[in-house]
C-alpha positions as CSV (number, residue, x, y, z in Angstrom):
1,X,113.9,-42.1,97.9
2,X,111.0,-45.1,97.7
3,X,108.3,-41.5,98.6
4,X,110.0,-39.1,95.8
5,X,109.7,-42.4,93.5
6,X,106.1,-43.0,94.5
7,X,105.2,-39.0,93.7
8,X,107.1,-39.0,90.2
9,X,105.0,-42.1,89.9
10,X,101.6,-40.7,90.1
11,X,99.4,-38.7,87.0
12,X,99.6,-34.5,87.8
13,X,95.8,-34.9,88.6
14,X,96.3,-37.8,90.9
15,X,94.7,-37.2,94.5
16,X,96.4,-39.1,97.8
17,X,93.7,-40.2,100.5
18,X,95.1,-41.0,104.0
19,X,92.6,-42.5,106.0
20,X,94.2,-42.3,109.0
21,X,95.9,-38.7,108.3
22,X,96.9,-38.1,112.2
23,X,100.1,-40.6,112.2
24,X,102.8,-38.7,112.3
25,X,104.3,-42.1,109.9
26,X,102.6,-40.4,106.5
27,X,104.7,-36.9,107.9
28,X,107.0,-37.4,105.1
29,X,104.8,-38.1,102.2
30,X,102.6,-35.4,102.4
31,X,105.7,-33.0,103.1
32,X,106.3,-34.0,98.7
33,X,102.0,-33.5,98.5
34,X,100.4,-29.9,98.0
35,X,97.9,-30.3,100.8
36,X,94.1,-30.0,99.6
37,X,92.0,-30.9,102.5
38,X,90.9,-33.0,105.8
39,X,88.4,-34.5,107.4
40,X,87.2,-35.3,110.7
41,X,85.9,-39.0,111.2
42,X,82.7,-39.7,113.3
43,X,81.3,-42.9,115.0
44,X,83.3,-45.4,115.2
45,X,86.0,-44.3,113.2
46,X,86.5,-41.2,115.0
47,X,88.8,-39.3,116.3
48,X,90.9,-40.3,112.9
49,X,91.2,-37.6,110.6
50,X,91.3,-38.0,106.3
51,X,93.5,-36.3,105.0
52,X,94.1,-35.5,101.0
53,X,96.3,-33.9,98.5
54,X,97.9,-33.7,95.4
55,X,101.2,-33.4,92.8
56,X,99.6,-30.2,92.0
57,X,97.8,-27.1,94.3
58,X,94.2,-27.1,94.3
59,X,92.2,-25.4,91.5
60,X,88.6,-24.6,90.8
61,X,86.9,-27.5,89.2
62,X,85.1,-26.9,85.7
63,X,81.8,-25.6,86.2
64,X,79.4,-22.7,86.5
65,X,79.5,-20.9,89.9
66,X,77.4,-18.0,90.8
67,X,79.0,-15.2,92.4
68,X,76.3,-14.2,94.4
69,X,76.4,-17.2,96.4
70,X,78.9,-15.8,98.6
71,X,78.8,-12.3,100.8
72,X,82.7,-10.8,100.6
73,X,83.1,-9.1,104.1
74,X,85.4,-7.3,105.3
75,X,86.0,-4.7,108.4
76,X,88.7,-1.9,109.0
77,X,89.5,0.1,111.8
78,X,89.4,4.3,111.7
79,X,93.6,4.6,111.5
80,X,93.3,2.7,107.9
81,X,93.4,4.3,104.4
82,X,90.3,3.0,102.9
83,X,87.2,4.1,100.6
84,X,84.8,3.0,98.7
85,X,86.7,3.5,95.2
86,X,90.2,2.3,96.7
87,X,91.6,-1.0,98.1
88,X,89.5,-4.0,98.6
89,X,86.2,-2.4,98.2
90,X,87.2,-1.2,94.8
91,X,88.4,-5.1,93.7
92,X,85.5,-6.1,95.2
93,X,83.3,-4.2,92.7
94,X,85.4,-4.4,89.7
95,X,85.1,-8.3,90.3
96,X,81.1,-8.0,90.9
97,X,81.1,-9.6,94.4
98,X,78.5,-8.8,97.1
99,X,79.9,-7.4,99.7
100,X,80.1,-5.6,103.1
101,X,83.1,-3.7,103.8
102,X,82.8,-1.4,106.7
103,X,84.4,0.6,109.5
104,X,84.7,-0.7,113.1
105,X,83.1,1.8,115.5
106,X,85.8,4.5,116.7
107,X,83.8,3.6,120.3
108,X,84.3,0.2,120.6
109,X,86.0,-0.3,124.1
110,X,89.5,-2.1,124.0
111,X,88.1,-5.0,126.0
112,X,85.9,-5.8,123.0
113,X,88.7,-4.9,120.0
114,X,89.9,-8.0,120.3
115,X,86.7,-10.0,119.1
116,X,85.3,-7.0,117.0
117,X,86.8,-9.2,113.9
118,X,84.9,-12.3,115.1
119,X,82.3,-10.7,116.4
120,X,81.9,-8.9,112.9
121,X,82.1,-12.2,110.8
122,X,79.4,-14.2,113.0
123,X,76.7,-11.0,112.7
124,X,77.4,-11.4,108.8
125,X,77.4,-14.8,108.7
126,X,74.4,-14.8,110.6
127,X,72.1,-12.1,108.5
128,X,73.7,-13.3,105.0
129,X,72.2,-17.0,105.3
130,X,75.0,-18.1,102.6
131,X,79.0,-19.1,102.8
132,X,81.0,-15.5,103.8
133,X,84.5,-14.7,102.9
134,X,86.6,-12.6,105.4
135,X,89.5,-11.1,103.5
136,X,91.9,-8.5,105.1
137,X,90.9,-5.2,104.5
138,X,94.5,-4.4,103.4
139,X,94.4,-7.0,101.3
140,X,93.9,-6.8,97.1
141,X,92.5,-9.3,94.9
142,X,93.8,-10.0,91.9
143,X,91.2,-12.9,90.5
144,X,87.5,-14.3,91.4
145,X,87.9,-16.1,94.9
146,X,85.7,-19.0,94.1
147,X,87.2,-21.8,95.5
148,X,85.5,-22.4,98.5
149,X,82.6,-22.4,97.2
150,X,83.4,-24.3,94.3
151,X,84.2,-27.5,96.7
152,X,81.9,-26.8,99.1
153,X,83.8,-27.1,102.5
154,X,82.9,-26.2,105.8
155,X,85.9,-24.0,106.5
156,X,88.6,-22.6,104.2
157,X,92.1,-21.1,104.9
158,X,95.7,-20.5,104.0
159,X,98.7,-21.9,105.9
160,X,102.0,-20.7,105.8
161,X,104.9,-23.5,104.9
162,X,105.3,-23.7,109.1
163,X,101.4,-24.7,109.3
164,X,100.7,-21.9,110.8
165,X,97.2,-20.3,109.7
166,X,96.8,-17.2,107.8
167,X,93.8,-14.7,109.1
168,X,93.5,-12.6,106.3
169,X,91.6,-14.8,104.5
170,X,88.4,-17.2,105.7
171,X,85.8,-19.1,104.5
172,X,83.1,-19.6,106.5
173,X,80.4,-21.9,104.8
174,X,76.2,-21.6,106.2
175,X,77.0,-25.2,108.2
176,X,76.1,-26.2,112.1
177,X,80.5,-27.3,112.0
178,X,81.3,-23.8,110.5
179,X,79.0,-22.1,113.1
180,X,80.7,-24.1,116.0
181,X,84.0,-23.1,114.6
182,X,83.0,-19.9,115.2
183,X,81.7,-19.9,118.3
184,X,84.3,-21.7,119.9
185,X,86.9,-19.2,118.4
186,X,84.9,-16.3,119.9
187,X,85.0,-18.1,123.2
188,X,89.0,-18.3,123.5
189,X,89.4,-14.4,121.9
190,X,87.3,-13.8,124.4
191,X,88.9,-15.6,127.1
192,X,92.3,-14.8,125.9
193,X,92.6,-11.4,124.3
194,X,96.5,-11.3,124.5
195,X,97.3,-14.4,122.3
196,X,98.0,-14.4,118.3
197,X,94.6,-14.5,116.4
198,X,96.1,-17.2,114.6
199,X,96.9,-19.1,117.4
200,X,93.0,-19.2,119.3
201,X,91.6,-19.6,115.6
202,X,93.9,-22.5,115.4
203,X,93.1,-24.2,118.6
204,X,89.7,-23.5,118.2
205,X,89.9,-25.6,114.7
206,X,91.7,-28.7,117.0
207,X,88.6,-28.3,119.0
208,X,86.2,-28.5,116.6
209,X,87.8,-31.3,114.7
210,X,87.6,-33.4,118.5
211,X,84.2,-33.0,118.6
212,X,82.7,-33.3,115.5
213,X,83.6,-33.9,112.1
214,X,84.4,-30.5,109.7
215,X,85.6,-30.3,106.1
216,X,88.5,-28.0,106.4
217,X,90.1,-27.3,102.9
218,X,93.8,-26.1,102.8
219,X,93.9,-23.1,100.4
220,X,96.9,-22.9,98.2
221,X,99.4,-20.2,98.3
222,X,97.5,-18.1,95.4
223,X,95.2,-17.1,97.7
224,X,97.3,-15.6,100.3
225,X,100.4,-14.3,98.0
226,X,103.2,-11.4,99.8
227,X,103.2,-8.6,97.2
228,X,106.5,-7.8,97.1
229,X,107.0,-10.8,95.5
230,X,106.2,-10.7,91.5
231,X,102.7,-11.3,91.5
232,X,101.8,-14.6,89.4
233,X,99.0,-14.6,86.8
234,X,97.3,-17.3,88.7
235,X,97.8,-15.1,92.3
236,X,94.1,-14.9,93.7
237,X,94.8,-12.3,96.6
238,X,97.6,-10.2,97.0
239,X,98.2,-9.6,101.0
240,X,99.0,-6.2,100.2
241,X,100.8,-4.3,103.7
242,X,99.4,-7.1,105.3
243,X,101.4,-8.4,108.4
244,X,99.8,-10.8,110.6
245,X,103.1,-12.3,112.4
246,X,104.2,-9.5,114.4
247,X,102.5,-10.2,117.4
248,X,105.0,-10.6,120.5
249,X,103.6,-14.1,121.4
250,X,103.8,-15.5,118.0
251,X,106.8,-17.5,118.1
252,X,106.0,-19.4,121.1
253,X,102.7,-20.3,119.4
254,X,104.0,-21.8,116.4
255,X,105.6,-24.5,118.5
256,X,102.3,-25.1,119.8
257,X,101.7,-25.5,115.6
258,X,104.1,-27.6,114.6
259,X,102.3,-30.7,113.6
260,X,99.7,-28.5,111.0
261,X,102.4,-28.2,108.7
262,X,101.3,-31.9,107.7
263,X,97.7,-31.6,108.7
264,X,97.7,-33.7,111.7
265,X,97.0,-32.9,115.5
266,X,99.9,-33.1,118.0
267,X,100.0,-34.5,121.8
268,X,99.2,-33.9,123.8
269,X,95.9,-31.8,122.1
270,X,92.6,-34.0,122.9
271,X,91.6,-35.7,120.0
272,X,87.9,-36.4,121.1
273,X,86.4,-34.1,124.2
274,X,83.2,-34.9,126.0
275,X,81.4,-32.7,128.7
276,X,80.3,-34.3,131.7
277,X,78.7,-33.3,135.4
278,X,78.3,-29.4,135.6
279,X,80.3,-28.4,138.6
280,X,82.1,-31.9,138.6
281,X,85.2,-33.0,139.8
282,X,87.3,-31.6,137.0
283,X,88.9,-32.7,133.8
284,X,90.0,-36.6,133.3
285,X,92.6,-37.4,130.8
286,X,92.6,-40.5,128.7
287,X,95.8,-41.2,127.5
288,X,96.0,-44.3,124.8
289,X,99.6,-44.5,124.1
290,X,102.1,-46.7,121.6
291,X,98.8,-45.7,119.0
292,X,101.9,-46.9,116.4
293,X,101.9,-50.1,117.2
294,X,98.1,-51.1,116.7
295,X,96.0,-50.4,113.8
296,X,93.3,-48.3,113.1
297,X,90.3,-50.8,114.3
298,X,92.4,-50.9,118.1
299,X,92.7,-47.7,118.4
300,X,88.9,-46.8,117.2
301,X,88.0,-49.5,119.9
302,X,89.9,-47.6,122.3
303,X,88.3,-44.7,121.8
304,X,84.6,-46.2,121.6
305,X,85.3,-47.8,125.0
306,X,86.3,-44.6,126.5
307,X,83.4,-42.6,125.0
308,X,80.6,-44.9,125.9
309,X,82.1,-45.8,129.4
310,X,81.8,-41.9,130.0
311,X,78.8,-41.5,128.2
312,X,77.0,-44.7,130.5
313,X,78.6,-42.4,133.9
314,X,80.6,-39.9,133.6
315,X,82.0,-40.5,137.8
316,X,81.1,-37.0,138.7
317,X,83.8,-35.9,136.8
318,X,83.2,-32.3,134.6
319,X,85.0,-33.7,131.1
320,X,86.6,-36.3,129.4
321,X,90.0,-35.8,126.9
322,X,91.3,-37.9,125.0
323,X,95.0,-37.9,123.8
324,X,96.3,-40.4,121.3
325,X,99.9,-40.4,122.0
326,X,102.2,-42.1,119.7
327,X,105.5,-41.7,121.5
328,X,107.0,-41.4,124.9
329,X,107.4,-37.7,124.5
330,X,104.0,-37.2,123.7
331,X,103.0,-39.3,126.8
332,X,105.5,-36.9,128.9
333,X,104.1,-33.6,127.5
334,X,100.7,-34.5,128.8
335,X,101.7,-35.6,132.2
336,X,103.5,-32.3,132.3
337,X,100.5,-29.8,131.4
338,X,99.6,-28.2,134.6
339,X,95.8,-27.9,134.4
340,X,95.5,-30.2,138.0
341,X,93.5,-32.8,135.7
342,X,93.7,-36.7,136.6
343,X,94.8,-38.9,133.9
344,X,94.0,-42.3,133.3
345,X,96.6,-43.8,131.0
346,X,96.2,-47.0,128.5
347,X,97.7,-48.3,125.7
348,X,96.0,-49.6,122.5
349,X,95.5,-53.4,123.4
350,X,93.4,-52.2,126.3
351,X,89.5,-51.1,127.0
352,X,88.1,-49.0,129.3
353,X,84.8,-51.6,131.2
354,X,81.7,-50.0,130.7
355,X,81.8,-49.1,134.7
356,X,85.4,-47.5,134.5
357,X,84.2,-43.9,135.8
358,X,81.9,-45.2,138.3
359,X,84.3,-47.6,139.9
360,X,86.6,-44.5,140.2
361,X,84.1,-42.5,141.8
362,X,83.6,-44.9,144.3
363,X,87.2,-45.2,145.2
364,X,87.0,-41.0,145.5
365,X,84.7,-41.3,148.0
366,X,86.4,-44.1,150.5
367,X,89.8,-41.8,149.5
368,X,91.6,-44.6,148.1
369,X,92.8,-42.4,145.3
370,X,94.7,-40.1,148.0
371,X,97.5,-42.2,147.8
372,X,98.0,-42.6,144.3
373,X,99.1,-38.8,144.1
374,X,102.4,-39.6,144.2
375,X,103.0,-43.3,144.2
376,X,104.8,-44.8,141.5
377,X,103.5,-46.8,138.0
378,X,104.4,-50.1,139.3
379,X,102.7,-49.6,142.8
380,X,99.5,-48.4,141.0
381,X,98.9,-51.1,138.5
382,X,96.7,-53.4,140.8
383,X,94.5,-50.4,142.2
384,X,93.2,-49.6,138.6
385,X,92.9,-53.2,137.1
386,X,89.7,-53.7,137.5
387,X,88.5,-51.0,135.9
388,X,90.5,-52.1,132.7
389,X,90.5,-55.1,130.5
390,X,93.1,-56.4,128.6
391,X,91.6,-57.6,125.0
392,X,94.3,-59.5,123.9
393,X,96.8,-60.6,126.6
394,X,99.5,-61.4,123.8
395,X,98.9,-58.4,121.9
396,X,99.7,-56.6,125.3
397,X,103.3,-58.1,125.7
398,X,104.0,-57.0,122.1
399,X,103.3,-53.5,123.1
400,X,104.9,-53.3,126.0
401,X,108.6,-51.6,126.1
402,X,110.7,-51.8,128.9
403,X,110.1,-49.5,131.6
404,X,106.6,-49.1,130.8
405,X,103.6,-50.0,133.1
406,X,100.8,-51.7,131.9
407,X,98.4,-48.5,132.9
408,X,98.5,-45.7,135.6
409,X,95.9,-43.8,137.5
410,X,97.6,-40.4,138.9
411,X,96.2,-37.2,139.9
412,X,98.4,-34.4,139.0
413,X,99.5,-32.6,142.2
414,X,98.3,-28.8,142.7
């Protein structure tokens, strides 16, 4: 009642910032907020993401906007209905948008069909030297797509109400994080042909956003409107015989999905990843749990501490995660990923010493983590001390719930 009273409150025009737009605590206010944007933090406040939105969906801010400043591409395969004076290409040239629409090669082998879409997007992105627009070929548009490039973002797309992102229509902006987007979205279609588009472009945003901060804008629901609903004067693009949920995997990734619906991450997805020794030992987990109970400058010193501990040496070990984990199933959904990784786990009050990596390194080599494989919390809490320090001893007790070790050290068995 006290968040319905705080939106009927605010002017139509009023904007929300959350600066700390991960906690899952601000779920319920922006579920009554169209979303509009978000924002990945650097330096010291990383891996905290802004978040923004508003009593009403986003709309084109008064100005003048050339309409040359962004290339309309779009790709279609042989099977498809399409010409130069129907569909897409026609709206397209009735509007007065540059574009490329064009037919994928009736050659192209099926290992590469999967990335021909990405593959196409990057080649345009990469001759056009300005922002490019991917819309579904099937697609039909209605009004002057302008948005984007009205605000500016690094990376533009629909969700639907589940969070789940929408494919048929991108905005790529002439950026170094929009170009990183891409290229780690080609990477997993590449690597993983079978799953949803969606799904990799999805976890390839989550990436992005862990590494380095991106201006992602939320588009509103004009520009990715079902036609067999009565199309709106204010519709943008009409997803005309447009289905992008049918593939047999797509279930099980929207539960993979479920926190987008309010623009956050979810555990256990690494909310800050950092490459280490080529050919190391392997993937090390960071877990900071109970990130509820401390406030924004503990849990940014958490994550500094970590960072520059593996920055200063890394152990031997191949990468670094780290998962901000605000409950105990979070905490429990990371143990339980099978990808053989060891995990170090911490809680908010703590800091990782500046020789953290090292000191493990040298307990790998005498083989004084052997044992830890399957020893309990309790029984490992001594072993790893040193390698922690407790900022605020107090603080600690206040975190602390009953049943829950101070830290643990385990290596996932194989």
């Amino acid at each position: 009642m006290r968040v319905q009273a705080l939106i009927e409150s605010l002017h139509e025009n009023a904007i929300v910032i959350l600066l700390v737009g991960e906690s899952p605590a601000f779920d319920g206010l922006k579920s009554k907020l169209h979303a509009h944007g978000s924002l990945g933090a650097e330096g010291a406040d990383a891996p905290h993401q802004v978040w923004w939105g508003g009593v009403k969906p986003l709309t084109v801010p008064t100005g003048l906007y050339r309409k040359q400043d962004t290339l309309f591409i779009s790709s279609f395969e042989s099977s498809d209905i399409q010409g130069e004076d129907a569909g897409l290409a026609a709206d397209l040239k009735r509007l007065g948008l540059d574009h490329v629409v064009t037919q994928i090669s009736p050659n192209c082998s099926k290992a590469r069909q999967g990335t021909s879409k990405v593959d196409f997007i990057i080649e345009q992105w990469s001759q056009a030297c300005r922002p490019v627009f991917w819309i579904d070929a099937q697609a039909r548009l209605a009004n002057l797509p302008l948005l984007p490039q009205a605000l500016g973002c690094d990376f533009a797309v629909n969700r639907r109400p589940n969070g789940v992102m929408n494919t048929g229509a991108l905005f790529f902006h002439q950026t170094e994080r929009a170009e990183a987007l891409l290229d780690i979205w080609r990477r997993l279609t590449c690597s993983h042909p079978n799953l949803p588009e969606s799904f990799l472009l999805d976890q390839a945003w989550a990436l992005t956003n862990a590494q380095r901060e991106i201006e992602t804008v939320w588009l509103p629901d004009t520009y990715w409107r079902k036609d067999d609903v009565k199309p709106r004067i204010d519709s943008t693009i009409l997803a005309h015989a447009c289905n992008n949920d049918d593939h047999p995997l797509e279930k099980f990734a929207e539960q993979m999905q479920l926190g987008r619906r309010f623009g956050r991450h979810q555990a256990p997805e690494a909310h800050l990843v950092m490459k280490g020794a080529a050919g190391g030992h392997g993937l090390i987990t960071i877990v900071i749990r109970d990130i509820l109970a401390g406030s924004t400058t503990d849990i940014a010193e958490s994550v500094e501490a970590a960072a520059a501990a593996f920055a200063a040496d890394n152990g031997g070990f191949s990468q670094m995660e780290i998962v901000l984990c605000g409950w105990d199933d979070e905490v429990r959904s990371v143990l339980q990923i099978e990808d053989y990784a060891w995990t170090l786990m911490t809680d908010v009050s703590e800091r990782l010493r500046p020789n953290c990596f090292s000191s493990l390194k040298r307990r790998r080599a005498r083989h004084d983590l052997h044992a830890l494989e399957y020893t309990s919390e309790d029984e490992t809490e001594g072993k790893i001390a040193s390698a922690i320090q407790l900022v605020d001893p107090s603080l600690g007790a206040k975190l602390k719930r009953s049943g829950t070790a101070d830290h643990i050290f385990i290596r996932k068995p194989a």
